[in-house]
Structure formats: structure tokens, C-alpha cells
N, C-alpha and C positions, 0 to 999 in steps of 0.2 A: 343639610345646611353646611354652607363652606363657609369655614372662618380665613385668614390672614391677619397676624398680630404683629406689630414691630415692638419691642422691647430698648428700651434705655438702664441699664444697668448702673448701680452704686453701689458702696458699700454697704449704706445705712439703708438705701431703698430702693427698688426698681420699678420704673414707670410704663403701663403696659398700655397701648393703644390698638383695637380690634376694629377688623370692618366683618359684618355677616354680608358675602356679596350675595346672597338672594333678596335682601332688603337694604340693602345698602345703609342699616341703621351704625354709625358709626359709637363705642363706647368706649370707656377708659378707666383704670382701676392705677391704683400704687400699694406695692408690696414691702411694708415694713414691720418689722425691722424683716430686710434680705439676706434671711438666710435659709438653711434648705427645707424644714420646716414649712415658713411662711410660703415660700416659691409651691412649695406641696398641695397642700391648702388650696391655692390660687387655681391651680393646675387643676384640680379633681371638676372644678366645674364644667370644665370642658372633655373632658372622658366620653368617648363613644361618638365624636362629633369630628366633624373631616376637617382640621387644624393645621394652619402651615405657621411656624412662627419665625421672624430673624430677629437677632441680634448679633451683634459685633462680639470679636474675637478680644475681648478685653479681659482682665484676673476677674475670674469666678465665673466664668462661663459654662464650665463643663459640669457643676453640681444641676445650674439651672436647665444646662441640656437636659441632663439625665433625667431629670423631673419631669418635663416634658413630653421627653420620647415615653414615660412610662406611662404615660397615659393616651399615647397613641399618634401625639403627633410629628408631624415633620418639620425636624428643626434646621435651619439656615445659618450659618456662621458668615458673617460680612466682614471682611479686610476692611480696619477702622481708617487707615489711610485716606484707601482710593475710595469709601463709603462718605467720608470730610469733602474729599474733590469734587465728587457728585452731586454736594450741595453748590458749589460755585461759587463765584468771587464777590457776588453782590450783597452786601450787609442785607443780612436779617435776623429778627428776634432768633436767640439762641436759650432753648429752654430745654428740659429735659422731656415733655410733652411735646416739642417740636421733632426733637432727637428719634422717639418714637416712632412717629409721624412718616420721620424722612425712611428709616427702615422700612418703613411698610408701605410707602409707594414704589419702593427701588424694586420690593419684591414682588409689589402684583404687576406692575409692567416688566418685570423681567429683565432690571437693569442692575441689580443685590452682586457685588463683586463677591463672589462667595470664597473662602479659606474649606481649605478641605476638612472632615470632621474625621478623625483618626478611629480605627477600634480603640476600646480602652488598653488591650494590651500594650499595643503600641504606645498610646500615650505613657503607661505605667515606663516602662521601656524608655521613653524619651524625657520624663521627668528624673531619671536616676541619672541617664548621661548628662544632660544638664548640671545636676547637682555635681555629678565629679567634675563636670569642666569646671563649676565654679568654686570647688575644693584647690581644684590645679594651679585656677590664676591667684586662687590668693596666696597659694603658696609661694606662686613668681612673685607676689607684690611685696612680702616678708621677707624675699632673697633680695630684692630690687633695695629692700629699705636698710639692710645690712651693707649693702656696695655703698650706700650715700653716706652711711656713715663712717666708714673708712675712709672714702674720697673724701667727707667731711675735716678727717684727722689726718689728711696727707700720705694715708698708709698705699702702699702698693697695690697696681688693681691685679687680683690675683680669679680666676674659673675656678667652677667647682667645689666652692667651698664645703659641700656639705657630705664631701668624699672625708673617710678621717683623717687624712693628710691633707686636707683640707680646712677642717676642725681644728688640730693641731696647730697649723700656722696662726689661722684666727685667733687662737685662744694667747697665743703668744705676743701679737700684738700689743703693743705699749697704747693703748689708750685710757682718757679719763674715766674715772667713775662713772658721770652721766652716762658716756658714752657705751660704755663698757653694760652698763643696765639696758640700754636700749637693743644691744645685741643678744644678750641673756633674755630678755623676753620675745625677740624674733626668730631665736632659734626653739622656744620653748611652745610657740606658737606654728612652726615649721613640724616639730615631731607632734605636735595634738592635730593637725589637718592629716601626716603620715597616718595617721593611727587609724582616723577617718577612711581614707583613701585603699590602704590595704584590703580591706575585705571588700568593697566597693570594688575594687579593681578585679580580683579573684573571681567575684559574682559574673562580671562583664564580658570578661576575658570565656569561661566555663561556658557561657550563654551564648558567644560570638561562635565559637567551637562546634555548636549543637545546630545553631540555626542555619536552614538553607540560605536566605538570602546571605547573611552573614560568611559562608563557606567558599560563595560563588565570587562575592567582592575582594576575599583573601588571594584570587587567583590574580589579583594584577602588584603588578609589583611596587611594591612598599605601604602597601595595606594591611595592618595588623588586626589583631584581635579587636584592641579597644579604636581602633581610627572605622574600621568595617560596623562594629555594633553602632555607632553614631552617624554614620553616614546611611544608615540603615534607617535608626530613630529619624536623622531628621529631615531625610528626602520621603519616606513615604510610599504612598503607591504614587507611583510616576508615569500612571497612565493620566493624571489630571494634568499634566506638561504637553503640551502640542508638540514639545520640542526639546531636544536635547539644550538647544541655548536655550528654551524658557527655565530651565534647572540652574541653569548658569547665575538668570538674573535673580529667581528666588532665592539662590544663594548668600545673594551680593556679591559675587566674584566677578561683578559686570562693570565696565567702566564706564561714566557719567560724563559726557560729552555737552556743554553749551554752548551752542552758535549761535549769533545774528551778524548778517550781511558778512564782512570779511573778518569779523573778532571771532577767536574761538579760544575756550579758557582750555587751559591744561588739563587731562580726565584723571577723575581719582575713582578708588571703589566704592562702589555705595553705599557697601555693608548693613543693606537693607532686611537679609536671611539670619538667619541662626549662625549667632556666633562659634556654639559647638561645632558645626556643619563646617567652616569656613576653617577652623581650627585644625579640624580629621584632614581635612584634603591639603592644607599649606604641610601636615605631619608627614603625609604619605608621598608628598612632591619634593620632599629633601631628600629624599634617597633616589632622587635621578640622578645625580650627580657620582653614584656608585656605579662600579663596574657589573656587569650584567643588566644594567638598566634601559630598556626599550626607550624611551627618553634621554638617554646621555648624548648625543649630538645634538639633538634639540635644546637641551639646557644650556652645554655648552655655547653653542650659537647665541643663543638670548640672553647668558649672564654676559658672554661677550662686549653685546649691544646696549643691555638696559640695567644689569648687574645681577648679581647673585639672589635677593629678593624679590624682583619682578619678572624672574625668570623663574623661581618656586610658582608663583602666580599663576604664569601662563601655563608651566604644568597641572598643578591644580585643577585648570581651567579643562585640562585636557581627560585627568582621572574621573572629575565628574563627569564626563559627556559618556565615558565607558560605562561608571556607575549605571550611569541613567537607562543604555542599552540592555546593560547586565542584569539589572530589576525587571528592565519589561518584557527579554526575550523569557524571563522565569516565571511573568503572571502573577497570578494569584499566592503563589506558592510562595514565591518569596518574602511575604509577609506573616505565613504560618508563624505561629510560638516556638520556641522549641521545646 
């Protein structure tokens, strides 16, 4: 007996709809409260039985994969996007029994826009560069809120401030009380992310050093330890890409062009990829601008034209495509642990 089940996920509940195609009897169950547990539970009834299920790539997916695959079957991950598009523009009841529904004909006709399903190592691995990237920006967003309030008090814009001549000047600053507290807890919140960030980065850095993929990516120039371990995390196996530009567009490093008849709007990025992703490669594309750089005429030429920004970009644009050759001439291999 063949099952196919689409899944609608929440936090409080999950809504599962089954077809058995030998009988074509269709059935429906809801799993609360969802969490791994209950998904467990749910799961055991169907052990031993030829099971294909999808659900969308949305927060909590992977406890409920895991449950799944452990009892045998094959789980489907659907890009929640372009799985929205494929219901179409015509109003209809929106339920989460619908939602269900819509999964599970996309997959038995063969039209389920699938997300690739990572090993867990890899996931492990790409959940921690995540977490530093977002250790990183907030760190930018604590230095970002220091400068406004200087600019705020007419103080001089000064880089660097968290060099200790740096510090020094700061602290000498003639500003208000208020103002003066606002900076005392954004620097205090500056060294509590450092604190975070150091062994974090140590970890990264040590890992990047060891791993193949990670070793092969360090061979283009301005690819470090931590821009190579995340370009590593978040591109993947890169045999699921037809194309070096299809890496581009997952990226979002793709620019969004609108036309009809003679109007065309100006293109921006899509920024549709992983923000970490998009971060490692704009990291690794400022040092074209250095000497010894396989990209310095080409930078030059396009900051020339378009400026020093959107000529990182097009660099960018150009490290990934190596990336992308550089993981698949390595296979399998490149995604070993280390």
C-alpha cells in the first residue's frame, strides 16, 4: 500500500491530509499540541508502509522530518514561495486543510517545487554560521547606534572607534548624561556579542582548516577561513543547480528586472538566498581591489562605471560561479565533515 500525505505545519498544530493510492480512500488527522512527541506518536502508525510525505520549508521542519524519515518514509521539503504561486491568483477558501491538500497534489503530480534536504551535519554547520552572522550584525547595529549619537551631539564622525584610540577619543567626548548612558550600554553590549563571537569564531575558523570543501574554496583569492565555511554551509551540494547562474539566483545576487512594452523599472537584488551567503561573497569580493588580485582590472573597470559597491557585487557574482565549479569538480567529497 502507497500512501502520499501533504502536511500543513504550526506551532500549536499540524494538519496532515493522506491519500492511500490503491484505494484512493482519502483521510485526515491534526497533531496537537506539535511538537516532537506528538509528530512521533502520529508517525508510528504508518511504520513499515511505502510513505511519501511533503511539507514546506517553514521553522520546525526538520524535528518533524526527522520523525518521519524514522519510520521509513520519504520526506519532500517544498519552497513555501513558489509552492503559494502554484496555487494561483484566483481567490479561494484558505484553510489549513486546504494548505494540506495543495501539498499533496503538487506531489503526486509531480509539480512539489522541492528545497533540498541537507545532512544534519551540514545543517548543524549552517545553523552556527547563521548564529555568528547574526551575532556580527548586531554588533554593526550597536556601532551604527553609537555614530547617531554622536551625529546626534554634533561630535565629529570619527572610524574605528573600537580600536583603543579609538575608545579614548570617544570617552573624551563632551556629551550629555543621557547621551553618555546610551553609549556606556552600547559598548557594553559590543564586548558581551565579542565574548559570544570569539570561541565561535575559533570553532569556525579550526573546522574551515580541516574540511575539504572548505580548503579547496580558500584557494581563490580573498576567501577566508570563516567567508569559505559559510559559503560551504550555505550553498550545499551544488549538484541540485543546473547552473552556475542558478547559484547566483538562489543566492539573490540576481538582479530583478520588470518590463512591459517600452517601461522598464531600474533592477535591484533580490536578496531572495541566505543572507550569510550573500555576506561571505560581498567579504571575499573587497579584496579585488588589492594588488595581486585576479579581479583587479575588472573591479577597476566596473567601480569605474557603476562604483565601488556594485562593482563588489559583480565580483561576488563572479566568486560564486567558481564556488559553484569548485564544489562540483570535488563531488561527494566536499561536503565530508571534517
Amino acid at each position: 500500500m502507497a500512501i502520499v500525505m501533504g502536511l500543513d505545519q504550526h506551532r500549536a498544530q499540524i494538519t496532515a491530509e493522506w491519500i492511500d493510492t490503491d484505494t484512493g480512500e482519502v483521510s485526515r488527522s491534526r497533531i496537537s499540541p506539535a511538537h516532537r512527541a506528538g509528530v512521533r506518536k502520529f508517525a508510528e502508525r504508518f511504520r513499515g508502509q511505502e510513505l511519501e510525505v511533503a511539507l514546506e520549508a517553514t521553522t520546525g521542519w526538520r524535528f518533524v522530518a526527522e520523525e518521519l524519515r524514522r519510520v521509513g518514509a520519504v520526506v519532500h521539503l517544498a519552497e513555501p514561495a513558489e509552492t503559494a504561486a502554484r496555487r494561483g491568483n484566483k481567490k479561494r477558501a484558505k484553510s489549513d486543510r486546504a494548505d494540506a491538500r495543495h501539498v499533496r497534489e503538487l506531489l503526486m503530480i509531480g509539480r512539489l517545487p522541492e528545497s533540498w534536504i541537507a545532512p544534519d551535519h551540514l545543517l548543524d554547520l549552517r545553523s552556527r554560521v547563521r548564529l555568528r552572522h547574526t551575532l556580527s550584525h548586531q554588533r554593526g547595529e550597536w556601532q551604527q547606534h553609537i555614530q547617531a549619537v554622536l551625529y546626534h551631539h554634533g561630535c565629529p564622525q570619527r572610524r574605528n572607534l573600537m580600536t583603543a584610540e579609538g575608545l579614548q577619543w570617544l570617552k573624551a567626548q563632551p556629551l550629555p548624561a543621557g547621551a553618555r548612558e546610551q553609549v556606556t550600554v552600547a559598548l557594553g553590549m559590543i564586548d558581551a556579542l565579542d565574548a559570544q563571537l570569539a570561541p565561535l569564531d575559533k570553532e569556525l575558523r579550526a573546522y574551515a582548516r580541516r574540511q575539504l570543501g572548505c580548503k579547496a574554496l580558500m584557494k581563490h583569492f580573498g576567501v577566508g577561513e570563516l567567508t569559505a565555511v559559510t559559503i560551504l554551509a550555505e550553498l550545499g551540494d551544488v549538484d541540485r543547480f543546473s547552473s552556475s547562474r542558478e547559484a547566483v539566483r538562489y543566492a539573490g545576487l540576481d538582479i530583478t528586472v520588470h518590463q512591459s512594452d517600452q517601461r522598464r523599472s531600474p533592477g535591484h537584488l533580490s536578496r531572495q538566498g541566505p543572507p550569510a551567503l550573500r555576506w561571505a561573497l560581498f567579504e571575499a569580493a573587497q579584496s579585488a581591489a588589492r594588488q595581486g588580485s585576479p579581479d583587479r582590472d575588472y573591479f577597476a573597470q566596473a567601480a569605474q562605471r557603476l562604483g565601488a559597491n556594485r562593482a563588489c557585487l559583480s565580483v561576488a557574482r563572479k566568486l560564486l560561479k567558481r564556488s559553484y565549479h569548485t564544489l562540483r569538480e570535488l563531488g561527494e567529497e566536499a561536503l565530508q565533515p571534517a
